[in-house]
C-alpha positions in Angstrom: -11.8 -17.9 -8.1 -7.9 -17.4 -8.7 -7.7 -15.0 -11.5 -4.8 -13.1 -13.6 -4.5 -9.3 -14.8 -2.2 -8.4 -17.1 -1.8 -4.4 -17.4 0.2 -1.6 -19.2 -1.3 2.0 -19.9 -2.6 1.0 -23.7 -4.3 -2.7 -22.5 -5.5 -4.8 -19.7 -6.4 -8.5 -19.9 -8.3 -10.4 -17.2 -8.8 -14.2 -16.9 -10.7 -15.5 -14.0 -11.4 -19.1 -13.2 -8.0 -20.8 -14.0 -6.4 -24.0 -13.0 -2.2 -23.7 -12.0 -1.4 -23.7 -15.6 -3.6 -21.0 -16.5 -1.6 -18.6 -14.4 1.5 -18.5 -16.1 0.0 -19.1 -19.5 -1.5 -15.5 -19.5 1.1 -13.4 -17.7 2.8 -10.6 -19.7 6.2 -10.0 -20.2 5.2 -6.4 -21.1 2.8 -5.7 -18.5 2.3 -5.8 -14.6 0.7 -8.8 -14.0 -1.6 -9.1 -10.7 -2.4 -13.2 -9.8 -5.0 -13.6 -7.2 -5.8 -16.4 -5.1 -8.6 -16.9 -3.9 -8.4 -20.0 -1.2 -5.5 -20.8 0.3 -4.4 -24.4 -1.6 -1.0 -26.0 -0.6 -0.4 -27.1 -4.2 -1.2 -23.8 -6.1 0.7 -22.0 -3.4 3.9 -24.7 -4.0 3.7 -24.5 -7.5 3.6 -20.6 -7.8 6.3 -20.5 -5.0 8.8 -22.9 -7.3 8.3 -20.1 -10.9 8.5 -17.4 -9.1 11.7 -18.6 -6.5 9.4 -17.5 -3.4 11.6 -18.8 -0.5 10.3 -21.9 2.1 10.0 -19.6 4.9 7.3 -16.8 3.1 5.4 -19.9 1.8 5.3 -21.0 5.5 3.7 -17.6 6.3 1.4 -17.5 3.5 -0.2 -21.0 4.9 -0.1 -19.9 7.9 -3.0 -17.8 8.7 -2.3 -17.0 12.2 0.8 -14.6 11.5 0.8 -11.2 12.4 1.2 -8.2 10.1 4.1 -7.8 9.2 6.8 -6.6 5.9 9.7 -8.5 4.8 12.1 -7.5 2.2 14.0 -10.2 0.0 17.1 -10.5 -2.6 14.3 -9.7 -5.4 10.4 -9.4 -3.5 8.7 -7.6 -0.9 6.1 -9.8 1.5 3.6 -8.4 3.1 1.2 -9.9 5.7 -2.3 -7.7 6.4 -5.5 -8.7 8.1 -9.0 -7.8 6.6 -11.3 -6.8 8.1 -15.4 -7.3 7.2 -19.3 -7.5 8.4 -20.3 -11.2 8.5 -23.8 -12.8 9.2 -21.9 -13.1 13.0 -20.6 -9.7 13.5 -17.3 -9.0 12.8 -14.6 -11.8 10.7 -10.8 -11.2 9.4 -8.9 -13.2 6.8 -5.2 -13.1 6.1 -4.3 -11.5 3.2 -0.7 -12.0 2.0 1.2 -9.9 -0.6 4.3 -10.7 -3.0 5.8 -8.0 -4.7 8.2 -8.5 -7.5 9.2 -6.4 -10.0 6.4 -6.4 -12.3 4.1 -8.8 -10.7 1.9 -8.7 -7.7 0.4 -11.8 -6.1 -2.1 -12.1 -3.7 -3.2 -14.9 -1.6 -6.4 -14.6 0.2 -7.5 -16.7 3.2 -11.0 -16.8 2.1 -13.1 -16.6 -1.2 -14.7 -13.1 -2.0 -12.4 -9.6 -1.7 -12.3 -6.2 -0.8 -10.5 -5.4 -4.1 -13.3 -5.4 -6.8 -12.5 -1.5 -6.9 -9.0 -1.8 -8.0 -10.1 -4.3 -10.7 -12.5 -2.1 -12.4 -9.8 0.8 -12.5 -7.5 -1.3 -14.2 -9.8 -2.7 -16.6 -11.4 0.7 -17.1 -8.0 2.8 -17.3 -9.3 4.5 -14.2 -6.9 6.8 -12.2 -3.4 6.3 -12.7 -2.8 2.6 -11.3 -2.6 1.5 -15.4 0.3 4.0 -16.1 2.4 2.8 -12.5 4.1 -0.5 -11.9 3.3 -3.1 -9.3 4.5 -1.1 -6.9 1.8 1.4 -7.2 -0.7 -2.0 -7.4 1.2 -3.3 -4.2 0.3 -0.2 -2.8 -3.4 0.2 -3.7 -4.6 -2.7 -2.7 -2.8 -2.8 1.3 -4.7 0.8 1.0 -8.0 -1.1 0.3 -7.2 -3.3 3.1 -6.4 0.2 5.2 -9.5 1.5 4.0 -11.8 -1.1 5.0 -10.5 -0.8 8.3 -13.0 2.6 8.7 -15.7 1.3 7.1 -16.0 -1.2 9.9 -14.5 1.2 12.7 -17.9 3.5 11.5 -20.3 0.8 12.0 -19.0 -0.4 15.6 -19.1 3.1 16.0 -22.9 2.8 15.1 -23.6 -0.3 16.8 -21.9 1.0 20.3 -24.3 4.2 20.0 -27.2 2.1 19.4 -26.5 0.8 22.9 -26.2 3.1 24.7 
């Protein structure tokens, strides 16, 4: 479900379920906007790629889900490349999880459906914490610390797992 959040510290919109169009119908001048995407579609990534001049190369990286973490700084974004980690019906899986930064927008594309940042949603909607009064930055920020975060909560159940055994 690709979705858009539009943020300042008086308001916050959300609109979930949106076609290509959608995602630059609701974005703010006024307001950090975070677009997530869900699955990783060659067209929405294109098309999102040619409004918001995101060069050939990082849209390689984004469809390609075998990178490596990694940072890159532009002219005028930041990409960033992280692996999540989660608990599946088979043990352990990882998706990509890819990160453009510009000045006041933040878009995510996720190699799977489902997320680690439902957290970070409800702050913003609620005016939780102090991610409302920041810019995308802070956003950037919170949600490769999500990413970080999840990182323990699986390191604790191996952790469990490996006791269990022996």
């Amino acid at each position: 479900m690709n979705s858009i959040i539009a943020y300042n510290a008086a308001d916050a919109s959300e609109h979930t379920s949106l076609v290509n169009e959608d995602l630059f119908a609701f974005r703010s001048s006024s307001s950090v906007n975070w677009i997530n995407i869900n699955t990783l579609d060659q067209k929405t990534v294109n098309e999102l790629a040619a409004e918001y001049h995101i060069h050939p190369l990082t849209v390689e990286d984004i469809l390609d889900t075998n990178q490596r973490p990694k940072a890159e700084e532009f002219d005028d974004y930041l990409f960033v490349v992280l692996k999540a980690i989660h608990r599946d019906e088979e043990g352990f899986g990882y998706e990509q999880i890819s990160i453009v930064l510009k000045s006041d927008t933040v878009i995510t594309f996720q190699e799977k459906p489902g997320d680690n940042f439902d957290g970070i949603r409800k702050r913003i909607v609620n005016n939780a914490g102090r991610i409302r009064r920041s810019g995308a930055d802070y956003l950037a920020y919170s949600l490769i610390d999500a990413v970080a975060d999840d990182y323990f909560t699986v390191l604790d159940t191996m952790s469990d797992t490996i006791e269990e055994l022996e």
